[in-house]
N, C-alpha and C positions, 0 to 999 in steps of 0.2 A: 718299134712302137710299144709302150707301156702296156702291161695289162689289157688289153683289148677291152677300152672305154665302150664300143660301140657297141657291145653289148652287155655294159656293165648293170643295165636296170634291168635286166632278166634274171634273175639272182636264183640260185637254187634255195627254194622255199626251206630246205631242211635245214640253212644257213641262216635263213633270215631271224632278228629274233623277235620273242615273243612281243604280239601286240599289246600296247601297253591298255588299262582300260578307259571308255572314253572320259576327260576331266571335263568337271560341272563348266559352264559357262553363265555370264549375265542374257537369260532370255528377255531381258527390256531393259532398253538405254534412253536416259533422259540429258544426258549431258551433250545433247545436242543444240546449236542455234534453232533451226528446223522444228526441234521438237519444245523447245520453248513459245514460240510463233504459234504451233499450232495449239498448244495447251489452252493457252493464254483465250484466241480465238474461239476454240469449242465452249470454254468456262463462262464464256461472254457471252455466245451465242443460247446458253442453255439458259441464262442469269438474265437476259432479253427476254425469253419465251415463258420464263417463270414470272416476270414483271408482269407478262400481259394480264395475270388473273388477278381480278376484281379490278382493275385501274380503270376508270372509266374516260377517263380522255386521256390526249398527248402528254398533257403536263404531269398527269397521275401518274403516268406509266415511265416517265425519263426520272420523276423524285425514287420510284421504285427501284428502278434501275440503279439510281448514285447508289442507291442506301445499300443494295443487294453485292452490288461491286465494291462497295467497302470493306464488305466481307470474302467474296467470294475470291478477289484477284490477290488479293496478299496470305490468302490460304492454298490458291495454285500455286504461286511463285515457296510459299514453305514447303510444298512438298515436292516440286521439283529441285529446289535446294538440298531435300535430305537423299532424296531418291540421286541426284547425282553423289552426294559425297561418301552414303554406304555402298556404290557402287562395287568396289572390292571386299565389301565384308556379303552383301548378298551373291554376288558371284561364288560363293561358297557353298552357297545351300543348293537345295534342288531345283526343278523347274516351278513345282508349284508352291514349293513353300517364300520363291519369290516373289512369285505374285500374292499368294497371301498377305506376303512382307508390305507388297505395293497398296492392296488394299486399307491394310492399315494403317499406314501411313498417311492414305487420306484421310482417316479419319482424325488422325492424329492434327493433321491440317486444318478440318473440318472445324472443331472443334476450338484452334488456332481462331478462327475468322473469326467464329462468335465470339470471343472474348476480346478482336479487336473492336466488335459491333459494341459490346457490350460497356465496355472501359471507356467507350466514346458516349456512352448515353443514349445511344440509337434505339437498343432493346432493351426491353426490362419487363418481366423477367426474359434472361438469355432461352430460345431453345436450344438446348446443349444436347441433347438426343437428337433433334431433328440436321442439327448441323452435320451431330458425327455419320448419322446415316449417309448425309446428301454428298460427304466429302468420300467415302467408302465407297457409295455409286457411283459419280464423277471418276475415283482415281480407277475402280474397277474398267471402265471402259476405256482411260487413257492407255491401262496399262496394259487391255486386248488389244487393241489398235497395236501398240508397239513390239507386243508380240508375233503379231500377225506381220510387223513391219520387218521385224527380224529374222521371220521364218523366209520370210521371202529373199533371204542373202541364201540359204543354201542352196534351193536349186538354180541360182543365176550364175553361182562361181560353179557347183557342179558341170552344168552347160557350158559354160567357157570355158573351163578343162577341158571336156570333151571335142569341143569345135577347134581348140587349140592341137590337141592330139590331135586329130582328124587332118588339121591343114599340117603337120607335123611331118606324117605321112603318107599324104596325098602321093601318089606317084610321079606326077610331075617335078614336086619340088625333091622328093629322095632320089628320082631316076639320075635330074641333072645334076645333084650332088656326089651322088656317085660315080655318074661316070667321069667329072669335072675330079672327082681323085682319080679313078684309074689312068688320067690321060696324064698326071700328075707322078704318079708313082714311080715310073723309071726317071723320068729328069729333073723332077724336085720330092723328093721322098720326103723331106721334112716340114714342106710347104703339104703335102696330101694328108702327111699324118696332123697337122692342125685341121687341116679342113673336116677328115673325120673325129677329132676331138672335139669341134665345134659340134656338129652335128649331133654326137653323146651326149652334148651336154643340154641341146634343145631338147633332145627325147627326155631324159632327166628331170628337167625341169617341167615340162609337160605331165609327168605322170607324178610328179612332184605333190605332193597337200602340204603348203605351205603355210595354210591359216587365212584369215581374214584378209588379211594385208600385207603389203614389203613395203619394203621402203624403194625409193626413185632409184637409189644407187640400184640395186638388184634387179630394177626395169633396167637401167640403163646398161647394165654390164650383159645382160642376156640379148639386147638389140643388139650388141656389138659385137656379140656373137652370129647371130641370124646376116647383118650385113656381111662377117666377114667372108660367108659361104657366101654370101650372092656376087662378092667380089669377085670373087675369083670364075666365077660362072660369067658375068657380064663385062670382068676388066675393067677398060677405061669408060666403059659406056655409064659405070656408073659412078658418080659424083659425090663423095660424101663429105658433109661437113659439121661437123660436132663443137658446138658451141655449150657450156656448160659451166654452171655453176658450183662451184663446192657447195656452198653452202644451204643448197638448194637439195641436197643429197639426200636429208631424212626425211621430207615429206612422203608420207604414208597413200599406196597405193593397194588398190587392190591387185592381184595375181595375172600378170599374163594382160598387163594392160599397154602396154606401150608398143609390145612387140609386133600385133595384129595391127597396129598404126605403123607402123615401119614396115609392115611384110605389104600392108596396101597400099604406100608409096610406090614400091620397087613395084610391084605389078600390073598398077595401076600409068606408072610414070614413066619407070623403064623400060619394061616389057615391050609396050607399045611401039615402042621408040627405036627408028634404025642407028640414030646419033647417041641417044642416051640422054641422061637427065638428073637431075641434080638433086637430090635429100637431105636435106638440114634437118637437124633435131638440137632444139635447144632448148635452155634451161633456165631459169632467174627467179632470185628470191625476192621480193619485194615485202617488206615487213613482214608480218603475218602472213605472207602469202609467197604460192608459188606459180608460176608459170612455163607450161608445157609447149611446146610448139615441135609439130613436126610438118614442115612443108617439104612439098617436089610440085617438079616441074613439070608442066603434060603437054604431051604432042600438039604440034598447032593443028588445029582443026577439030579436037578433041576435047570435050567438057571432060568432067569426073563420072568415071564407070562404076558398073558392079550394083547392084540392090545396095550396098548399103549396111547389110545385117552387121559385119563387124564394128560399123561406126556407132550402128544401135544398142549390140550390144557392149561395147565401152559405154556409152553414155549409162545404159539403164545401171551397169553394177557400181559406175561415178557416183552414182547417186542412192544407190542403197549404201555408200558406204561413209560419203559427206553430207549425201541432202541435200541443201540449199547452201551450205557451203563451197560445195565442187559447183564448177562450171564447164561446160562442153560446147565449144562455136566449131565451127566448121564455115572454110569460104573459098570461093574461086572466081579468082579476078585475073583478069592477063596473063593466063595462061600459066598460074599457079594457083596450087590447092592447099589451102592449109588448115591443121588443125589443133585449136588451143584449149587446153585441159589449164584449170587452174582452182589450187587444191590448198586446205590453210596447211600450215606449217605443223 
C-alpha cells in the first residue's frame, strides 16, 4: 500500500507549511435573484409608509405613492446594479470600508432618483440633500441585513463540518470499515487497500476547508467514494445506480452536501433491510438549471426514519448559498424516498 493514506491528515505540524494570512472577502452580495426581490419589497414598503404622511385619503396616499416610486424603485435597481458589478473591485477592500463603499453608493442612487423625479417635472426644486441622505439610510440597512446574511454562512458550514467529521468517525461506521478490510486483507489485499484509501479520503475531505462552495462533480466523486465502503460492507444487498449528467457537473454546491443524502439512504434504506435496497442518484441539467435527485427504497412496513437534522441541515446551508434560487423537496410514496435538490447553473 502507498504511503499509509489512512493517516495522511495527521501531518507532523513541523512539516506543515506556514498558514497563509486570512484573504479579504465580499462581506455583502447583491447579485442575488433573492436579494433583488427583497430590495426591491423593503424600498416599496418603506416608500408606502412615507406616502401615508399628510395624504389625506386613499387617492392622496396611491398619487403619493406613483410619485415617490418614480424615484425610489429605479434608484434601488442603480444601486443594486453597481453594488453587483463592483463586486470584485470591493471584494478587495476591508470589511468596513465595504460597507462604507455600500453606503455610499446609495447615495449615489439616492441622488440618481431625484434627478429622474426631477428631469420628469415631478419636483421642482429637486431635494438633492434629502434624497442623498434617504438613499445612504435605505442602502445602510440593505447592506446590514446582508451582512448579517452572510455571517450566517459561517457557522452553518462550520457545523456541517463538524457533524460531517463526527458521522465520519462515529464508531459504527469506522468499526465496519475496518473490520470489512481486515476480513479483506489475506484474500483480496488490493480490494482492502481501496477500501482503506476510500476511507482517507473521506477523513480528508471532512477535515478538508474547501471554501463556500464545489462544484457537483466533487459532491459526486466523494459519494462514490462513501458508497464504495458501504459496498463492500453490504455486498449485493446494496443496489446502486448512477445516472448522471456531464454537463450538469459544475453546478456550484455547498461542501459536504450530497454525501449526508447518500449516507441517509444507505441507513435509512439499507440497513433496515434483510434483502437490501436500491440507491439511485441522479443528475440533469435543464437550461439554467440543475437537478439533484437521490432516492432509495424502504422496507415495507417502514416510512422514512431518523429526526431529520441532516435533511435540515442540507436544506438551511441550500439556501444560505442560493436563496430562492436552490430548491429542497423531499417525498415518500410506495415505498420510496426521494430527495430533489435543484440549483441554477
Amino acid at each position: 500500500m502507498q504511503d499509509s493514506q489512512i493517516l495522511s491528515i495527521f501531518q507532523d505540524p513541523a512539516s506543515e507549511p506556514p498558514t497563509p494570512a486570512p484573504a479579504r472577502v465580499l462581506v455583502f452580495d447583491a447579485c442575488h435573484v433573492g436579494v433583488v426581490l427583497r430590495t426591491v419589497l423593503f424600498v416599496e414598503l418603506v416608500v408606502g409608509v412615507g406616502a401615508m404622511y399628510g395624504a389625506a385619503t386613499v387617492l392622496d396616499w396611491l398619487t403619493r405613492l406613483a410619485l415617490l416610486t418614480g424615484g425610489a424603485l429605479p434608484a434601488a435597481l442603480v444601486w443594486l446594479i453597481l453594488a453587483c458589478m463592483l463586486k470584485t473591485v470591493l471584494a478587495r477592500l476591508g470589511a468596513v470600508t465595504q460597507q462604507v463603499a455600500g453606503v455610499a453608493l446609495g447615495a449615489v442612487a439616492g441622488l440618481y432618483g431625484c434627478g429622474v423625479l426631477w428631469m420628469a417635472g415631478l419636483v421642482d426644486p429637486a431635494p438633492w440633500l434629502a434624497c442623498a441622505f434617504s438613499g445612504a439610510l435605505l442602502a445602510a440597512a440593505l447592506v446590514a441585513a446582508l451582512v448579517l446574511r452572510a455571517k450566517g454562512r459561517t457557522p452553518a458550514a462550520t457545523a456541517a463540518r463538524l457533524t460531517e467529521l463526527q458521522s465520519r468517525i462515529r464508531p459504527h461506521f469506522l468499526f465496519n470499515t475496518l473490520n470489512s478490510a481486515i476480513a479483506l486483507v489475506r484474500a483480496e489485499p488490493a480490494k482492502a487497500e481501496a477500501l482503506l484509501e476510500d476511507l482517507s479520503d473521506l477523513f480528508r475531505h471532512a477535515l478538508m476547508d474547501r471554501g463556500e462552495f464545489v462544484t457537483l462533480a466533487d459532491e459526486i466523486s466523494l459519494a462514490h467514494r462513501y458508497l464504495d465502503i458501504e459496498q463492500v460492507r453490504f455486498g449485493d444487498r446494496l443496489q446502486i445506480k448512477w445516472d448522471l449528467d456531464p454537463a450538469a457537473s459544475a453546478a456550484r454546491l455547498p461542501p459536504l452536501l450530497l454525501q449526508p443524502l447518500v449516507e441517509n439512504a444507505v441507513r435509512h434504506g439499507v440497513e433496515p433491510s434483510a434483502s437490501g435496497a436500491q440507491v439511485r442518484i441522479s443528475t440533469q441539467r435543464r437550461g439554467s438549471r440543475v437537478v439533484i435527485k437521490v432516492i432509495n427504497t424502504v422496507p415495507a412496513g417502514q416510512g422514512p426514519r431518523g429526526s431529520g437534522l441532516a435533511l435540515d441541515n442540507v436544506r438551511d446551508r441550500l439556501s444560505l448559498l442560493h436563496d430562492v434560487q436552490g430548491q429542497f423537496q423531499t417525498s415518500f410514496k410506495g415505498g420510496v424516498f426521494q430527495v430533489r435538490i435543484e440549483v441554477p447553473t
